[in-house]
C-alpha positions in Angstrom: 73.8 -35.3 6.9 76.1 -34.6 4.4 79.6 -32.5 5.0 78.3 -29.5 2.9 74.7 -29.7 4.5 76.7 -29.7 7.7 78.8 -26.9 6.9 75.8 -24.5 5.9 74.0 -25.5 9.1 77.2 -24.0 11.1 78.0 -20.6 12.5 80.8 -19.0 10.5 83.9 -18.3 12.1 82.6 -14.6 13.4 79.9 -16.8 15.4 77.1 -15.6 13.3 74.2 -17.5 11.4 75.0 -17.7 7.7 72.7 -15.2 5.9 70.0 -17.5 4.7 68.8 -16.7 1.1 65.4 -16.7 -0.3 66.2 -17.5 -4.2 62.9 -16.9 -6.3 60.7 -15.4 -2.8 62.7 -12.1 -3.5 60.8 -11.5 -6.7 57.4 -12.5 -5.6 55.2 -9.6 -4.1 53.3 -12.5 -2.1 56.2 -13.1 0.2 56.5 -9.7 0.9 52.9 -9.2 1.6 52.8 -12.1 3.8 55.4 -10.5 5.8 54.0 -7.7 6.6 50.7 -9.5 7.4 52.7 -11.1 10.1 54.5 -7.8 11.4 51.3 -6.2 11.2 49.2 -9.0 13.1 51.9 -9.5 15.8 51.4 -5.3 16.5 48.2 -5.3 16.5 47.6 -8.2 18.3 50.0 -6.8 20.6 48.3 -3.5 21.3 44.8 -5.5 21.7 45.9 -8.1 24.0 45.2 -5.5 27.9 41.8 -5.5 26.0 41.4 -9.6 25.5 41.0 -9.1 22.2 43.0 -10.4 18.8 43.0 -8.8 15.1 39.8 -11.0 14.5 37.8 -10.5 17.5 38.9 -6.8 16.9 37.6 -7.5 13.4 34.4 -8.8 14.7 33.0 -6.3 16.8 34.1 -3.4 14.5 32.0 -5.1 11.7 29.1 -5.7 13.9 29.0 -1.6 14.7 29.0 -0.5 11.6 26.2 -3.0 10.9 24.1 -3.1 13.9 21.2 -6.1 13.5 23.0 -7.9 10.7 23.2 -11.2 10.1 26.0 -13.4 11.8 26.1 -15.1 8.2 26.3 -11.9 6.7 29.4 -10.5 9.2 31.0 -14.1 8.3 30.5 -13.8 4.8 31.9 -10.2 4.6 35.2 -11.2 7.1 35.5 -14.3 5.6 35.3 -16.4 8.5 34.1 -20.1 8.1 30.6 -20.4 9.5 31.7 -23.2 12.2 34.3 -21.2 13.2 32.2 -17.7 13.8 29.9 -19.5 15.6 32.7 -19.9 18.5 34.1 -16.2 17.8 31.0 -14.9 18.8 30.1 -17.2 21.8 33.4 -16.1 22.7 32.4 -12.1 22.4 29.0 -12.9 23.9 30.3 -14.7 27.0 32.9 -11.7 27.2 29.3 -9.7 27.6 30.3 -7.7 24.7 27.7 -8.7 22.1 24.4 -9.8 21.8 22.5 -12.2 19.4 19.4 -12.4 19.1 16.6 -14.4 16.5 16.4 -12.3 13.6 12.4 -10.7 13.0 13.0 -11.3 9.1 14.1 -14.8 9.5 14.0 -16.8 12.5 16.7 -19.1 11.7 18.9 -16.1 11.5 20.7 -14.6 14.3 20.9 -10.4 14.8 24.0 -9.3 15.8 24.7 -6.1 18.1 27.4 -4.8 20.5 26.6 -5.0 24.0 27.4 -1.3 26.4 30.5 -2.8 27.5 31.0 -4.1 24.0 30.7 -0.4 23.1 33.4 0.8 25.7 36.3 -2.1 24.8 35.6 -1.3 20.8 36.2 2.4 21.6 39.4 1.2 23.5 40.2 -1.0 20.6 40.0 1.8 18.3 42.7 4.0 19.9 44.6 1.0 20.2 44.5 0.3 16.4 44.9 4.1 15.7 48.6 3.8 17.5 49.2 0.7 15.6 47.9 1.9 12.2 50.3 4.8 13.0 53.4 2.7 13.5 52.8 0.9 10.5 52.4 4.3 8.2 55.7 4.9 10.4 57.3 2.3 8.9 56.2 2.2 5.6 56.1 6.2 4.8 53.4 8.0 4.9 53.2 8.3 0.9 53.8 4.5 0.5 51.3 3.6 3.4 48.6 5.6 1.5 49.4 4.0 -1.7 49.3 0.3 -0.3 45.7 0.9 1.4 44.5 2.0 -2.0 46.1 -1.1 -4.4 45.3 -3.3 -1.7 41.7 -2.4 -1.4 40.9 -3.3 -4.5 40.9 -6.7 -3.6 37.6 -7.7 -2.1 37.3 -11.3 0.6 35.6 -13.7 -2.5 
């Protein structure tokens, strides 16, 4: 390692890291929406985790109430969740008895999805949770700015 690679790696004389700099990421809206993807993921999956549940199995079973019978394909397609990788999400959720699937009457190859009584009662737990969170993060933002990000941001649709 070189002398001045050295001497940037080193604590300055207070004992403090030397502020790191991010050049060009300080211009790019990207960065700073990837940021608050991760704040907002580690909350959320915070306030899920008494319930065994993550952002995506949150995701999941939210989706599947507000579409009871649909297509696992089609709950997949809309998240955008690989297909191999739903298939384990929901054998997770159905061996957590808090979905069922069953062959679909319209096509047999597909499977109906639906939430369980139990699956009912943790997504209604979920729900507060995710109220609280969605609360700190409109705490944090403003409740002005918070409004305005929902509505840029949901124009952009999972291709």
């Amino acid at each position: 390692m070189s002398k001045s690679a050295r001497a940037r790696t080193q604590r300055n004389r207070d004992g403090q890291e030397p502020k790191i700099h991010l050049g060009e990421l300080d211009n790019h809206l990207g960065y700073f929406v990837r940021r608050l993807q991760h704040w907002i993921f580690r909350d959320v999956n915070a306030a899920l985790a008494p319930l065994a549940l993550d952002v995506i199995l949150y995701s999941i079973l939210e989706t599947i109430a507000a579409n009871q019978g649909a297509a696992q394909i089609a709950i997949a397609g809309r998240l955008g969740i690989e297909r191999a990788r739903m298939v384990a999400l929901l054998d997770e959720l159905q061996q957590a008895g808090l979905i069922v699937r069953e062959r679909s009457e319209q096509d047999r190859r597909a499977h109906a999805l639906g939430l369980t009584p139990r699956g009912r009662m943790i997504l209604k737990k979920a729900n507060v949770a995710v109220a609280a969170h969605e609360k700190r993060v409109a705490r944090r933002l403003g409740a002005d700015n918070y409004r305005r990000a929902r509505a840029a941001l949901a124009q952009f649709e999972t291709d």
